[in-house]
VEXVEX-37527 format. One record per residue (C-alpha): residue in three letters; residue number from 0; x, y, z. Coordinates in nm, 4 decimals, m for minus. Example, Ala and Ser with C-alpha at 12.3 -4.5 7.8 and 13.67 -1.06 7.14 Angstrom:
roro pami c1 c2 c3
ALA 0 1.2300 m0.4500 0.7800
SER 1 1.3670 m0.1060 0.7140
***
This chain:
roro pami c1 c2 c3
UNK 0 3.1537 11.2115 10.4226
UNK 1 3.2332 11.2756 10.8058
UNK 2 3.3655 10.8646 10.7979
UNK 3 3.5861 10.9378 10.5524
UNK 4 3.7300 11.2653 10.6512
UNK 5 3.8071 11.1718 10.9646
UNK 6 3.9726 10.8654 10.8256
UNK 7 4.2239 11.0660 10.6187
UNK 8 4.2795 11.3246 10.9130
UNK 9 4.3842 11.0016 11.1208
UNK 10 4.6211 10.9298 10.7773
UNK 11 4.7401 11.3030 10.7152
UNK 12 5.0988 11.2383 10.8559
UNK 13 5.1411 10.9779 10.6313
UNK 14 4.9877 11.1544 10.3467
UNK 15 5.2022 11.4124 10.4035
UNK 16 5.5005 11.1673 10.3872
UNK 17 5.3863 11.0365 10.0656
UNK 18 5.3869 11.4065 9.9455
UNK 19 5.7446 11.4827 9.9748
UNK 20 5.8271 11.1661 9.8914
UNK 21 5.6309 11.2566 9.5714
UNK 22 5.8398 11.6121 9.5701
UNK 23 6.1160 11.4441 9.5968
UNK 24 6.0930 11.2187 9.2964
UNK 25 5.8933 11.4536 9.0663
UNK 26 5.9795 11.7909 9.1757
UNK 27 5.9217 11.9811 8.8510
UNK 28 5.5635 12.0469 8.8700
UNK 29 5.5821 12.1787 9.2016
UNK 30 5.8632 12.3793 9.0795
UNK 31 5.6774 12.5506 8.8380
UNK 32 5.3729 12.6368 9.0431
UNK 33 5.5742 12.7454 9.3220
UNK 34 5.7177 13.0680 9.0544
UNK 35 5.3875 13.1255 8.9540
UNK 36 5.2969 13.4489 9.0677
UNK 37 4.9445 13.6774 9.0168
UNK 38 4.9746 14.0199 8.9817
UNK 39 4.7988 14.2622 9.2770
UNK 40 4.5590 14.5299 9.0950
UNK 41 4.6701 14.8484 9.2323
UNK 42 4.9741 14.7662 9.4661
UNK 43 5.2612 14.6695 9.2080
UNK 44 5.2865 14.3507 9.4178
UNK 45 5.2097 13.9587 9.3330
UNK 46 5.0953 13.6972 9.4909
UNK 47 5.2076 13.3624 9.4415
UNK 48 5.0138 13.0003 9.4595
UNK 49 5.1420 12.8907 9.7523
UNK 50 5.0323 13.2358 9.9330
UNK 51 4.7035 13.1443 9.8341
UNK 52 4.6908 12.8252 9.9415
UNK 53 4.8351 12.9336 10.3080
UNK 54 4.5551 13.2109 10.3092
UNK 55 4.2837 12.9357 10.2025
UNK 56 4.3983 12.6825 10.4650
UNK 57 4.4102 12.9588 10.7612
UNK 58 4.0339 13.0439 10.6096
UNK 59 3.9070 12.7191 10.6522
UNK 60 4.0826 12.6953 11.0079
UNK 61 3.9074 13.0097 11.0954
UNK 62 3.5654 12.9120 11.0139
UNK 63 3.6221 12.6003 11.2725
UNK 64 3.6667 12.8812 11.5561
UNK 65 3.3392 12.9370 11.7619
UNK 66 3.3537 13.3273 11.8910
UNK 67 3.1384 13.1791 12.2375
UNK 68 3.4363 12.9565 12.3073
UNK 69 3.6882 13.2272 12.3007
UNK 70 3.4680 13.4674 12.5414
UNK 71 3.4488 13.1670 12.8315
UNK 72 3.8647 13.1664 12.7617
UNK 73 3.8914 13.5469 12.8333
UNK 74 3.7709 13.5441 13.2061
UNK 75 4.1236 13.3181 13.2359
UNK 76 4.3678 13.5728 13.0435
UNK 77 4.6665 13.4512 13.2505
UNK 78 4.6762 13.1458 13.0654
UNK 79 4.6095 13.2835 12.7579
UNK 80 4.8924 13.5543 12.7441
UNK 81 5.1056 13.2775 12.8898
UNK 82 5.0745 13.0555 12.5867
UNK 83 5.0873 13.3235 12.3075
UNK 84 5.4110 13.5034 12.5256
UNK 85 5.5989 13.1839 12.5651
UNK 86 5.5506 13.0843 12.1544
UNK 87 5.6889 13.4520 12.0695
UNK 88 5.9551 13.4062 12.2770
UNK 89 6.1033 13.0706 12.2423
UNK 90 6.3256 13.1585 11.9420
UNK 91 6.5068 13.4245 12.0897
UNK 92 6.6296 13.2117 12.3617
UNK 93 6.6502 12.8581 12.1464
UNK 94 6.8183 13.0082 11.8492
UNK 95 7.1440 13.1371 12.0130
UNK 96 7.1924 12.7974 12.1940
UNK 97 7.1660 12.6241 11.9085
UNK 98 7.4013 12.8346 11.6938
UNK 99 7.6389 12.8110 11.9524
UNK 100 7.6516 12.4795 11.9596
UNK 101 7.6724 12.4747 11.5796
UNK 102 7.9814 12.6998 11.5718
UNK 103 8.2177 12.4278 11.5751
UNK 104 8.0379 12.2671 11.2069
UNK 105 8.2725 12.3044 10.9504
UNK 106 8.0348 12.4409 10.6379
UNK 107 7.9354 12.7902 10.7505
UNK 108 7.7114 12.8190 10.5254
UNK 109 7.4831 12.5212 10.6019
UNK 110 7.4981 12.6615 10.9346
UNK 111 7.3224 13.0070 10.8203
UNK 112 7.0514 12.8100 10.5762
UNK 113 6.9830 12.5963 10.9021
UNK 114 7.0039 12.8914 11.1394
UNK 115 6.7792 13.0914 10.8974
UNK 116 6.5000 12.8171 10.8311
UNK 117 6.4522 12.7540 11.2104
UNK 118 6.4361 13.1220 11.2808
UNK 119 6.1433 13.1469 11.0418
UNK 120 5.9465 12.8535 11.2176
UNK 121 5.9916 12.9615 11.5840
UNK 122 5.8971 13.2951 11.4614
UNK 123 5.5596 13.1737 11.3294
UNK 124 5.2509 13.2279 11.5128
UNK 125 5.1024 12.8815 11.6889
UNK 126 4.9658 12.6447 11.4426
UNK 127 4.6199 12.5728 11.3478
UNK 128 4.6826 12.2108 11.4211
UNK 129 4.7621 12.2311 11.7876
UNK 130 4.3836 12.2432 11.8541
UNK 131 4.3407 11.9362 11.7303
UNK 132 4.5669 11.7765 11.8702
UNK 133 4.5270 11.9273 12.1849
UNK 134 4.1731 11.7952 12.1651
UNK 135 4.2735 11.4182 12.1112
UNK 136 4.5170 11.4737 12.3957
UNK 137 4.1900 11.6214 12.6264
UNK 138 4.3387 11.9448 12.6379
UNK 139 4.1397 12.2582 12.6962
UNK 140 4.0247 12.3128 12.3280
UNK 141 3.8702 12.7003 12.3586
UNK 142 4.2127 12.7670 12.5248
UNK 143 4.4054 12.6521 12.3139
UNK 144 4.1990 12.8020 11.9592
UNK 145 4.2375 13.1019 12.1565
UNK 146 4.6012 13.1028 12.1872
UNK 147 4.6195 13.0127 11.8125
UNK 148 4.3657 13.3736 11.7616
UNK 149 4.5677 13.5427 11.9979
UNK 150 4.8990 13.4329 11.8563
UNK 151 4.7880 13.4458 11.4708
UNK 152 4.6097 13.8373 11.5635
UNK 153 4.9398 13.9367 11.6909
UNK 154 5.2143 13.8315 11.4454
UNK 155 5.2235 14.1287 11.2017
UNK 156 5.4053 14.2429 11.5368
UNK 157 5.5745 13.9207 11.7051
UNK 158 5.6910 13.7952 11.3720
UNK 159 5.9523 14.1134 11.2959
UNK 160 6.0233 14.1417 11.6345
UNK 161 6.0902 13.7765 11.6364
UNK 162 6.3377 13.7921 11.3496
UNK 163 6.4988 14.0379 11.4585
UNK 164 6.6137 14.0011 11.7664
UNK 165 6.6975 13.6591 11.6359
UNK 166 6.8707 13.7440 11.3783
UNK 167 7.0884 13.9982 11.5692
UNK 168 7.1727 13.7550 11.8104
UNK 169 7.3076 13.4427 11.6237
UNK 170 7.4161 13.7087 11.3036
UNK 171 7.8051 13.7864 11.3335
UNK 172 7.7779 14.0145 11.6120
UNK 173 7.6110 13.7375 11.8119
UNK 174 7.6622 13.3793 11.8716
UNK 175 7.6927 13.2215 11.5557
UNK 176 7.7805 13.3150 11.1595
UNK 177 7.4680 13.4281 10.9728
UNK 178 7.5481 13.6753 10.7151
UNK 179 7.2394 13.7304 10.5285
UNK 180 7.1434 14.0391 10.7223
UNK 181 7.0232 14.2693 10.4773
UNK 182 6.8136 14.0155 10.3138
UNK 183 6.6635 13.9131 10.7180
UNK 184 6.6510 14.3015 10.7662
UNK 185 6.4229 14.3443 10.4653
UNK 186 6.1951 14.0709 10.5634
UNK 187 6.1557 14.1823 10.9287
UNK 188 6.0459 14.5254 10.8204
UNK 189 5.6713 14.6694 10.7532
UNK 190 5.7112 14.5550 10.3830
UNK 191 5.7861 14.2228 10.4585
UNK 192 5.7117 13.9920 10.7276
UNK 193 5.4577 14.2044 10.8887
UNK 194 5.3100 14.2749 10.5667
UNK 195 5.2800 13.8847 10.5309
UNK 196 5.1572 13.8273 10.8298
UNK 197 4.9125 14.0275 10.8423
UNK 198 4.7372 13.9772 10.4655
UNK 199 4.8357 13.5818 10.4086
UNK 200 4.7849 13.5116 10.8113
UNK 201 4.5882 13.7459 10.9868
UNK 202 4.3385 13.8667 10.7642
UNK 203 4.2438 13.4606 10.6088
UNK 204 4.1945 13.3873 10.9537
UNK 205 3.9658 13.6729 11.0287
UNK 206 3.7962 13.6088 10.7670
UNK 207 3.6600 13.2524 10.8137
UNK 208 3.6216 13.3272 11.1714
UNK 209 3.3208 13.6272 11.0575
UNK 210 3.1629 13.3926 10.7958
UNK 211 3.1106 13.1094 11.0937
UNK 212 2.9046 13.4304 11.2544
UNK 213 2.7188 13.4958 10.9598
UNK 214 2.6715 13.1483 10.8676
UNK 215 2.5269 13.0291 11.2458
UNK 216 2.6600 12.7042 11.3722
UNK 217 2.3732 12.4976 11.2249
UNK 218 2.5215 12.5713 10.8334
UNK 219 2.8969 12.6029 10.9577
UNK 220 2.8240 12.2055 11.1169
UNK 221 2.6813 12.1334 10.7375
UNK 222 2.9596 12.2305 10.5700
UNK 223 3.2461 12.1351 10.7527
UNK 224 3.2740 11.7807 10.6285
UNK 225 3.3498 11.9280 10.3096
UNK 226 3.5516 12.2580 10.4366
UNK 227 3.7488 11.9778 10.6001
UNK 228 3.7997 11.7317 10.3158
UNK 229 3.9635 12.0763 10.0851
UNK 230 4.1594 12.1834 10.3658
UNK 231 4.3174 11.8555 10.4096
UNK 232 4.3662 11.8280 9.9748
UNK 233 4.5259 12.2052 10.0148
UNK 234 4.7480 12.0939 10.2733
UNK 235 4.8773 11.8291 10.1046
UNK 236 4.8901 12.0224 9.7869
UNK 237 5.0780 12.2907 9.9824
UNK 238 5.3043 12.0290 10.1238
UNK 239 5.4246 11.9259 9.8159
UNK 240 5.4888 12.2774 9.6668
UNK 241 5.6928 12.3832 9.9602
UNK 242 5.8819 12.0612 9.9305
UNK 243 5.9632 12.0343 9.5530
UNK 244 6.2638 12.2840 9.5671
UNK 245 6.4186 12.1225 9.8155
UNK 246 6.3960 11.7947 9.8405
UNK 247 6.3813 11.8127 9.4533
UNK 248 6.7505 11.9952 9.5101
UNK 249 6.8468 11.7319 9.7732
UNK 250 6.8152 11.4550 9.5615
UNK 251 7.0132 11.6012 9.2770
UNK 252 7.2933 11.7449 9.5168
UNK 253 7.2246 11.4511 9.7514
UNK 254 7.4243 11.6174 10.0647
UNK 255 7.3589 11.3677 10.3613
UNK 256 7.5586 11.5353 10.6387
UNK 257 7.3336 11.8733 10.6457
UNK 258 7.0513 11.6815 10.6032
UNK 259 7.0933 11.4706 10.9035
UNK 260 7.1919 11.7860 11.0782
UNK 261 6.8931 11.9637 10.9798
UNK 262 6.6412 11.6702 11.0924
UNK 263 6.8679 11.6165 11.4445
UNK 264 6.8771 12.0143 11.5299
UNK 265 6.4894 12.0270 11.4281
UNK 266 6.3953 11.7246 11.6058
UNK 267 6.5882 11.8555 11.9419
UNK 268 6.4500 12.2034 11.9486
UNK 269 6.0857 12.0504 11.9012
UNK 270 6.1402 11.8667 12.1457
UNK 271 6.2436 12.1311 12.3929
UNK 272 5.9364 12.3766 12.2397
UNK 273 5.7184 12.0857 12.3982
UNK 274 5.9421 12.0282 12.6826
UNK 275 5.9322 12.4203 12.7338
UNK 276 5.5327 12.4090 12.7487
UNK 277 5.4766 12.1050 12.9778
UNK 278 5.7265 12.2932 13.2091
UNK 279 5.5453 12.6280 13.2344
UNK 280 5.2246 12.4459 13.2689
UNK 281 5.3208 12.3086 13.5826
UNK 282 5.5163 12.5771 13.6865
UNK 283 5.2273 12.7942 13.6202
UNK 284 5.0002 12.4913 13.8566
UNK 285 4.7797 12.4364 13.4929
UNK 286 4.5053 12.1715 13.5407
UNK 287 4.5580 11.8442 13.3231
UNK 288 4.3700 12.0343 13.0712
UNK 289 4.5204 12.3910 13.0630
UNK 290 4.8540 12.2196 13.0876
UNK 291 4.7795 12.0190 12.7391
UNK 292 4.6349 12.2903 12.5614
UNK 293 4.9547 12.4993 12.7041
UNK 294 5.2211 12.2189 12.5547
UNK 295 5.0624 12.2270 12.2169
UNK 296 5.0614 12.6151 12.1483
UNK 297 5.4238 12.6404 12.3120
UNK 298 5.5656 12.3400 12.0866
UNK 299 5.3563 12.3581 11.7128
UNK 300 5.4434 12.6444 11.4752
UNK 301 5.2976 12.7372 11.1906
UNK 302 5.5436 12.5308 10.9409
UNK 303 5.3558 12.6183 10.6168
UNK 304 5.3655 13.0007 10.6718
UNK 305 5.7488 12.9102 10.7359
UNK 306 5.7900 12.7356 10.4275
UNK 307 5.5785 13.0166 10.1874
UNK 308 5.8188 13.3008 10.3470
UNK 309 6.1600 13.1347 10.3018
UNK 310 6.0362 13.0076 9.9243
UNK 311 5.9398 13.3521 9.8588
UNK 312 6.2435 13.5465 10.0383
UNK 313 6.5309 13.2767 9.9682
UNK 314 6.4593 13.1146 9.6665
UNK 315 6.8017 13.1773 9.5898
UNK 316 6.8350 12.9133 9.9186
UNK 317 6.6512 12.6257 9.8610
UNK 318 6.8150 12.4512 10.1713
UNK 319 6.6805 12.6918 10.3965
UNK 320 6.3548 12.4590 10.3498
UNK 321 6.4826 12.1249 10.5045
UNK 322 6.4793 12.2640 10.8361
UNK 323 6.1223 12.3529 10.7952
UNK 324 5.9789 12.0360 10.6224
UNK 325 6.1716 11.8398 10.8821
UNK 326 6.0257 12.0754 11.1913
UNK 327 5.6957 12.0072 11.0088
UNK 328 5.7038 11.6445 11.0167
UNK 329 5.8814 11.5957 11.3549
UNK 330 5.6278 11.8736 11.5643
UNK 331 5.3364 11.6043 11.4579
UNK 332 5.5553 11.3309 11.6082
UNK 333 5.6089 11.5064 11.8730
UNK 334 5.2474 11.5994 11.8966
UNK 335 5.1405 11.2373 11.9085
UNK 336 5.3998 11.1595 12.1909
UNK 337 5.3346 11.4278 12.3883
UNK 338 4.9487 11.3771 12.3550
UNK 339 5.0087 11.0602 12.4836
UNK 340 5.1549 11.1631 12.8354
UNK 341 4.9967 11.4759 12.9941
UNK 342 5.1075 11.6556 13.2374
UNK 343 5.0802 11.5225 13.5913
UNK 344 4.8118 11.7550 13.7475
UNK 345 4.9205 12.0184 14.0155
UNK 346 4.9779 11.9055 14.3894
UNK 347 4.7161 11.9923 14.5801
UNK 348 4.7341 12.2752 14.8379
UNK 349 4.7872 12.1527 15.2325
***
């Protein structure tokens, strides 16, 4: 069991290739289990599949969190806050940039659905993933689960904050030509992104990290071959949900121009997320493995959360999503590049 999970995690970017090559071709199934929604006893609400499957993954990555490797973090909170500041705060400086450079496209509206998907990714807390990647990299792993806590704990409040500002600043007043404001208002209020946040994000994530405490390590090392093999099959089912309206839509309409702008503008602010981490890490005089763990939570968002909002809050915009599946898919690229070449450590002191 532990062979062959670790065998498909080695395989999960291709995997995940194969999925929306799969959504792609045969979107209609994901179609129809991305409308399904469940009814919330008691709150007049719904949930749909894809929520749950975001809330089950974040479970699972929360019962891989051990509560004595966050404590040995806390004597460092510098480095911490650092991490978790620099991820809440890279789209309000990235986003403006890149609209302004976009202002001289000539389909306005492609520019809002790309403005608008990569505003919901750089407002997403740091991604699960970065911990494992930091890890093959030999990045400080408690550090950087701790930024991904710290970040995930705190995005009921960085998340509106994050859209907002953002949204103000490359809407029409600002820098570029997004004009979906009262539909980005909505979402960045209590009743929407924070409201997400905190019950698909926050509260999944709690959640697994309390049943590793009950459990005891001994039973949470027995199970996670098997918590690992279903996380990996929910990602990739979750993959190919997300994907289906789009890329299903993309095929259809084929539209080649936005879509190579929305993999090029992706691809270059990834690269500057990472770019923007291995700076402050030596800026900041990390060790090799502070500085790692600091690159990963600065450049990986959490792309699936992305992809659940903007299918739930701009259905109506299906190309809103190709920004995100292509962030999704470039980040891990960039993850294995990056891994490859850490940081030079810090000079040391005359």
């Amino acid at each position: 069991m532990i062979r062959m999970v670790g065998t498909v995690q080695r395989r999960l970017l291709a995997l995940m290739i194969v999925c929306y090559l799969l959504a792609a071709v045969v979107p209609r199934p994901g179609e129809v289990v991305r409308t399904v929604a469940l009814p919330v006893l008691g709150s007049g609400g719904s949930v749909t599949v894809p929520m749950i499957l975001l809330a089950v993954m974040l479970s699972a990555a929360g019962l891989g969190v051990r509560v004595r490797d966050l404590r040995t973090v806390l004597g460092r909170p510098l480095r911490l806050a650092s991490g978790v500041a620099v991820n809440a705060l890279l789209p309000v400086v990235l986003l403006p940039v890149a609209a302004l450079c976009l202002r001289a496209w000539p389909d306005a509206a492609e520019v809002e659905c790309l403005a608008v998907g990569l505003l919901l990714v750089l407002a997403m807390p740091i991604a699960g993933g970065a911990a494992s990647w930091g890890q093959h990299a030999g990045g400080n792993v408690p550090l950087v689960v701790a930024m991904v806590v710290g970040s995930t704990v705190l995005s009921p409040f960085t998340v509106p904050w994050g859209l907002t500002v953002s949204a103000a600043l490359v809407g029409p007043a600002g820098a570029g030509s997004l004009d979906d404001t009262a539909r980005l208002d909505g979402l960045a209020g209590t009743a929407g992104a924070g409201a997400f946040a905190l019950a698909v994000i926050v509260l999944p994530c709690l959640t697994g990290i309390i049943a590793r405490a009950m459990l005891g390590e001994r039973r949470a090392a027995r199970i996670a071959p098997v918590v690992k093999l279903v996380n990996i099959v929910n990602i990739l089912l979750l993959c190919y949900i997300n994907a289906s309206g789009a890329l299903g839509r993309a095929l259809s309409h084929p539209d080649p121009d936005f879509l190579v702008l929305a993999v090029g503008v992706a691809g270059m602010i990834c690269c500057v997320s990472f770019l923007a981490g291995r700076w402050i890490s030596r800026w900041t005089r990390c060790d090799t493995p502070d500085g790692i763990s600091l690159t990963f939570a600065t450049g990986m968002n959490n792309t699936s959360a992305a992809a659940v909002l903007a299918a739930s809050w701009f259905a109506h915009r299906p190309q809103v999503l190709l920004p995100i599946l292509a962030y999704s898919l470039l980040q891990k690229l960039a993850a294995g590049l990056f891994g490859t070449r850490p940081p030079a450590p810090p000079a040391a002191q005359s």
